[in-house]
C-alpha positions as CSV (number, residue, x, y, z in Angstrom):
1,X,158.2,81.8,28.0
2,X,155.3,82.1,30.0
3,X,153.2,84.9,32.0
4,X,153.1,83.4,35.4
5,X,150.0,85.3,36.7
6,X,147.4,83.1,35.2
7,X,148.5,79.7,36.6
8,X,149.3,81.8,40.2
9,X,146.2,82.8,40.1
10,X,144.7,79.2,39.5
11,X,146.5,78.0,41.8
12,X,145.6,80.2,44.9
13,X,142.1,80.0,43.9
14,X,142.4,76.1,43.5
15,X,144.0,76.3,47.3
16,X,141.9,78.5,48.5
17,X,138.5,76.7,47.1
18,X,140.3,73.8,49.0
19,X,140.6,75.4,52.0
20,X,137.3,76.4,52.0
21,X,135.8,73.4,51.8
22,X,137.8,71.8,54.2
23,X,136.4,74.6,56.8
24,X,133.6,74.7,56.0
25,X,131.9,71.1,54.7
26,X,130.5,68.9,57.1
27,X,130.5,65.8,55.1
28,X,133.7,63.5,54.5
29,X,133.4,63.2,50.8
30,X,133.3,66.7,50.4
31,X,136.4,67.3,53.0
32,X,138.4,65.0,50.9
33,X,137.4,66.9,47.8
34,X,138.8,69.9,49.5
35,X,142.3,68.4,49.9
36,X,142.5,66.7,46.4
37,X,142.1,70.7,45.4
38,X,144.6,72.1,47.5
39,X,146.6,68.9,46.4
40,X,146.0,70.5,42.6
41,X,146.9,73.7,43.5
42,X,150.1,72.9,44.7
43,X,150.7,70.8,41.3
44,X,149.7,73.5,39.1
45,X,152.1,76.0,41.3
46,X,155.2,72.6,40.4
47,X,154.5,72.4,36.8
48,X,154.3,76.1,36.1
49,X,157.8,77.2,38.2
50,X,159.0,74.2,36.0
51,X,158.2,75.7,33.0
52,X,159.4,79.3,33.7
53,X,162.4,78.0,34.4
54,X,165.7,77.1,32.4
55,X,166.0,73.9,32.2
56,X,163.4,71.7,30.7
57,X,164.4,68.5,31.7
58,X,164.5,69.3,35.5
59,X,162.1,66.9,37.6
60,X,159.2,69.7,37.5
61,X,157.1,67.5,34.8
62,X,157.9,64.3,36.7
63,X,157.2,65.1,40.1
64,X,153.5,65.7,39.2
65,X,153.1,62.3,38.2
66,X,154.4,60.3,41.0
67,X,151.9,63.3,43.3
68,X,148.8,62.3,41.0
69,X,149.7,58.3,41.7
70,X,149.9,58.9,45.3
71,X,147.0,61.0,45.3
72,X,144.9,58.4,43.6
73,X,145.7,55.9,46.1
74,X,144.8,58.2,48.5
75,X,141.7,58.9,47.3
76,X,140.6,55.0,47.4
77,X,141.9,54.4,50.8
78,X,140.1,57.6,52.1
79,X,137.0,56.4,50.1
80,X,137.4,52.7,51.7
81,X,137.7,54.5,55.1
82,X,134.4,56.4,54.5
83,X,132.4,53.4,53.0
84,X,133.5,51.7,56.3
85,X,132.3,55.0,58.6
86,X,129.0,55.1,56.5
87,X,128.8,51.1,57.2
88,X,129.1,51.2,60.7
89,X,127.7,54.5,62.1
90,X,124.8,55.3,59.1
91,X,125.8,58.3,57.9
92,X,129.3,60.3,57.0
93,X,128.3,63.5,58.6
94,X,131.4,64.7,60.4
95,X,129.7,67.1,63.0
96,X,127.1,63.8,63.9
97,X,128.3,62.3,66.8
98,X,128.6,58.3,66.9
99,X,126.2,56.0,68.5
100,X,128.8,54.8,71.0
101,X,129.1,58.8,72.1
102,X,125.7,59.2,72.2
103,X,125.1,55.9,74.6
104,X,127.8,56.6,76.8
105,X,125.9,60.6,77.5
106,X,122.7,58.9,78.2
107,X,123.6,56.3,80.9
108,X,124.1,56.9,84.2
């Protein structure tokens, strides 16, 4: 048996470093690296109610793997999305607004 502070713990820090960083980051990347670690938090929080519990063949361990495989495609959709934002407008800054924002306040 387990102590279940220590993986708590990493899990509310690994949600709250998330959080933070969704708040407070400006650039895409960075705000999707936020949600991949609130995404581990909640996978750490899974794996270790899985293990505290009774039974070990309960879908604790296998859940985690189908969230990692949807989290990876995730990650290279979000990443083609970006690539395409950085291809078009120049840069991935979040708070930047586009050129077509930025044309319409100029004009008359």
């Amino acid at each position: 048996m387990i102590h279940l502070v220590g993986p708590y713990l990493l899990a509310s820090a690994l949600v709250g470093l998330g959080v933070a960083g969704v708040a407070v980051r400006r650039n895409a990347v960075l705000v999707l690296v936020g949600v991949e670690l609130m995404l581990s938090g909640g996978l750490v929080l899974l794996v270790t109610t899985q293990a505290a519990g009774a039974d070990r063949w309960a879908a604790g361990s296998v859940l985690p793997l189908f969230t990692i495989t949807i989290a990876a495609a995730e990650v290279v959709v979000a990443l083609a999305v970006v690539l395409a934002v950085f291809r078009r407008r120049g840069s991935i800054d979040l708070d930047e607004p586009s050129p077509a924002e930025t044309t319409a306040e100029v004009a008359p």
